[in-house]
C-alpha positions as CSV (number, residue, x, y, z in Angstrom):
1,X,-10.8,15.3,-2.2
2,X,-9.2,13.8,-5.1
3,X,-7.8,10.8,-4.5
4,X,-5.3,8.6,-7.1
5,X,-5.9,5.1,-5.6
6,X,-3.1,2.4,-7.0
7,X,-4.6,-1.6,-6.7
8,X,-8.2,-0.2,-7.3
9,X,-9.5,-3.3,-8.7
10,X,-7.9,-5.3,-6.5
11,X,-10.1,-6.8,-3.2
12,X,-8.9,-4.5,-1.0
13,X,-8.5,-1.9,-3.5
14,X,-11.5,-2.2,-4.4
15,X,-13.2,-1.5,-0.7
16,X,-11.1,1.5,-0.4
17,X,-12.8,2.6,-3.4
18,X,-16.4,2.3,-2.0
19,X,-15.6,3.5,1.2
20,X,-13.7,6.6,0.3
21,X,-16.0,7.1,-2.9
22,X,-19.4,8.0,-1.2
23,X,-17.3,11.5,-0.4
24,X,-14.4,11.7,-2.6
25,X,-13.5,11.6,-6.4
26,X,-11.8,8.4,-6.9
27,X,-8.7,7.7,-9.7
28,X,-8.4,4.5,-10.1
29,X,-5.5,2.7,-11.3
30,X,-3.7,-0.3,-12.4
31,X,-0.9,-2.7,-13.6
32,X,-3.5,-3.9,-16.2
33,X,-6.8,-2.3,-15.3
34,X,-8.3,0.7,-14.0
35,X,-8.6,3.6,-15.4
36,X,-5.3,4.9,-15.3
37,X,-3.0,2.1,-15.8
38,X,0.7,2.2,-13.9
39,X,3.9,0.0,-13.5
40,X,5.2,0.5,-10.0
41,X,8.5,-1.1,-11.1
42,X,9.4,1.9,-13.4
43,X,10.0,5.4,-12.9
44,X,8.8,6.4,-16.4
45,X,5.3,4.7,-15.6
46,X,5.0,6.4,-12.2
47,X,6.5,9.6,-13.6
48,X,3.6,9.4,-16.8
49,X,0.6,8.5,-14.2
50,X,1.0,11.7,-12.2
51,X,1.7,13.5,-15.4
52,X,-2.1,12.8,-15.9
53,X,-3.5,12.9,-12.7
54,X,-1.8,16.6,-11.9
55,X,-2.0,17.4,-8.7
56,X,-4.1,15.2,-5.8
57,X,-5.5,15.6,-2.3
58,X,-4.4,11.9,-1.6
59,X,-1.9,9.3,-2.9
60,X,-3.1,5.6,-1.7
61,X,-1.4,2.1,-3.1
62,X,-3.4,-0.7,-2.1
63,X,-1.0,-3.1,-4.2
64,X,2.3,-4.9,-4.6
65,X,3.7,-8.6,-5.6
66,X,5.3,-10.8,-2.6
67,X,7.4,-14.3,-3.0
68,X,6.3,-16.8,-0.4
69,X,8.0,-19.9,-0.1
70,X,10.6,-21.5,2.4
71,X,14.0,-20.0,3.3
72,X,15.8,-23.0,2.3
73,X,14.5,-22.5,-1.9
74,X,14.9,-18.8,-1.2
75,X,17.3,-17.4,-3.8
76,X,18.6,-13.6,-4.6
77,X,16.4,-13.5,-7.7
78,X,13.3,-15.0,-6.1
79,X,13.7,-12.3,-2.9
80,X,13.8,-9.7,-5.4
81,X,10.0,-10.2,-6.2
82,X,9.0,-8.0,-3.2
83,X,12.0,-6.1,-3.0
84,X,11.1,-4.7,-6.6
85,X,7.5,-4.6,-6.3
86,X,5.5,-4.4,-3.2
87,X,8.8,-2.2,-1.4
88,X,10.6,-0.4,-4.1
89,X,7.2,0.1,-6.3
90,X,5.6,2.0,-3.3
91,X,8.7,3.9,-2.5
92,X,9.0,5.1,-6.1
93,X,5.2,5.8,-6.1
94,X,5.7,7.9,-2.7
95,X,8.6,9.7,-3.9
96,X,7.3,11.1,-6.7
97,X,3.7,11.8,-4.8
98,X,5.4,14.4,-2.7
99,X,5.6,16.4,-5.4
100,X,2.3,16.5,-6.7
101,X,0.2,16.6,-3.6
102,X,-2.0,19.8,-2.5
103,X,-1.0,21.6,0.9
104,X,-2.2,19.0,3.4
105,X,-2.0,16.2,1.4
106,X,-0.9,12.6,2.1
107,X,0.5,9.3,1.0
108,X,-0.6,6.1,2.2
109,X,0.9,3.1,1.8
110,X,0.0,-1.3,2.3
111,X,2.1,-3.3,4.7
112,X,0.6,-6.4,6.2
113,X,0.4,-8.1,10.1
114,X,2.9,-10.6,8.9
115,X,5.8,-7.4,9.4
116,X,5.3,-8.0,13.0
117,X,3.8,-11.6,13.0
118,X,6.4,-14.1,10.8
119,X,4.6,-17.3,8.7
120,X,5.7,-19.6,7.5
121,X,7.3,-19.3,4.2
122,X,6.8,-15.4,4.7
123,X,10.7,-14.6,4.8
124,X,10.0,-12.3,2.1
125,X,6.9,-10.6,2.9
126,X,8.2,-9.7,6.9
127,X,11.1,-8.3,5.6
128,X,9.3,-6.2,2.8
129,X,6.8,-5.1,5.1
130,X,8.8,-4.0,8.3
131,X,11.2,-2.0,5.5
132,X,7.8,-0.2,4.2
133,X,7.1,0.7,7.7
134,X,10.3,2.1,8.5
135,X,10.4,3.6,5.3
136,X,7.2,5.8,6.4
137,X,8.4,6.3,10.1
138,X,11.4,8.1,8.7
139,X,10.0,10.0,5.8
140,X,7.0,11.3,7.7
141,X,9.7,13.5,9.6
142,X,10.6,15.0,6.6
143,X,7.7,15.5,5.0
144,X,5.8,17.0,8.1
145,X,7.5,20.4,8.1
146,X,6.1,20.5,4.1
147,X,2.6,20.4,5.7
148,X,2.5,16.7,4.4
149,X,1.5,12.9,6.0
150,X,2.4,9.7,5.2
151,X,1.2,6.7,6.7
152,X,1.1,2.7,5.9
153,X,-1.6,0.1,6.7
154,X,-1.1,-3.4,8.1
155,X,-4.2,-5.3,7.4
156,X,-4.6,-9.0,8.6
157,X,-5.4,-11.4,5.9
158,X,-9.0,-10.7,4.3
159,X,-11.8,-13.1,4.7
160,X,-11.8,-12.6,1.0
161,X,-8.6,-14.2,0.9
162,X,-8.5,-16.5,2.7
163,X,-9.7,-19.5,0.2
164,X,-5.7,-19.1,-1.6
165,X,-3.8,-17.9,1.8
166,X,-5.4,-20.1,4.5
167,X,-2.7,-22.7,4.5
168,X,-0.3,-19.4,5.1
169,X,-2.1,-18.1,7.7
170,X,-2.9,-21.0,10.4
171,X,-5.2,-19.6,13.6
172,X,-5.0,-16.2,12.6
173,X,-8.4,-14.4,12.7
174,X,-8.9,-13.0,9.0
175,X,-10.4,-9.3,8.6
176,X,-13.2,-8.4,6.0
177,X,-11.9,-6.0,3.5
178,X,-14.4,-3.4,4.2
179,X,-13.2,-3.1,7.8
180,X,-9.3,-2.5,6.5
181,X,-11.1,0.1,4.6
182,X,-11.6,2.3,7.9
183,X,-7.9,1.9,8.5
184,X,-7.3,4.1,4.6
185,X,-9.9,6.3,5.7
186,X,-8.1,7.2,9.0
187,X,-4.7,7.9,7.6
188,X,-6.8,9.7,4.3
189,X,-9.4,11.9,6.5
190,X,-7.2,12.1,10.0
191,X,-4.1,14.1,11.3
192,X,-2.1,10.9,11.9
193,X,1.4,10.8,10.3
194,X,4.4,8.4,10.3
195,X,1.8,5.6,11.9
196,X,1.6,2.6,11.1
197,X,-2.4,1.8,11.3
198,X,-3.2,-2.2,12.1
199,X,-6.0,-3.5,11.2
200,X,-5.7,-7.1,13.2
């Protein structure tokens, strides 16, 4: 397959690319590295990226910019970080993937456990995440009868991570990246559609 992974340099990103590398051709890209390079927070950028790519097997976003801090600081402007970037920039990057995927082909898409498990200071990043969710629940229906899947992967924090999201995270049990990875091969290699896949 031929697969345009978005956040491929990232730490998660970059264990989807090892895992789905040893049998597929991998396209990175990036806000400011990779390969292909990409603005999920414009249409032209997005529109440009697949421009280059052409058609692909598999759309995957691994990526996407969260506010955290508490409710009583939270401003319009500041819950607009997600909103923008980790919700709107995959919807816009799934949008205009339905049109340049090959019979078969799928989309998926980075949520997180904190969707169905509010932290503290994590106002933002439920709301975004349950959206994205619901976003792929609905447009799975639609995109089924096109012979296409979508799907959306909720990893737990990453061991990786866990050194600048600890304090965020209090008794939950981290994952390693390269087990999230499974979760992207799933929804990349499987028949599921309009799932969301945990990886807790």
């Amino acid at each position: 397959m031929k697969i345009l992974l978005v956040g491929a340099t990232g730490t998660l990103g970059q264990a989807v690319a090892r895992q789905l590398g040893q049998q597929h051709q991998i396209l990175d890209a990036g806000r400011s590295s990779g390969t292909l390079r990409v603005d999920l927070t414009d249409d032209a950028s997005v529109n440009e990226l697949f421009a280059r790519t052409g058609a692909v097997d598999a759309v995957i976003s691994t990526t996407g910019k969260l506010h955290f801090g508490p409710l009583r600081d939270m401003t319009p402007e500041r819950f607009n970080v997600g909103l923008q970037d980790k919700l709107l920039g995959q919807v816009r990057l799934a949008l205009a993937a339905q049109h340049h995927l090959t019979p078969g082909g799928s989309i998926t898409l980075t949520s997180g456990i904190v969707s169905a498990q509010p932290i503290r200071d994590g106002v933002n990043a439920t709301s975004v995440n349950a959206a994205l969710e619901g976003f792929v629940r609905a447009a799975a229906l639609e995109l089924l009868p096109r012979g296409l899947r979508i799907n959306v992967v909720s990893p737990n924090v990453l061991v990786e991570s866990m050194d600048a999201y600890a304090p965020y995270f209090p008794g939950f049990e981290a994952v390693t990246a390269q087990r999230a990875a499974l979760a992207y091969q799933r929804a990349v290699e499987g028949i599921l559609s309009g799932e969301t896949i945990t990886v807790w």
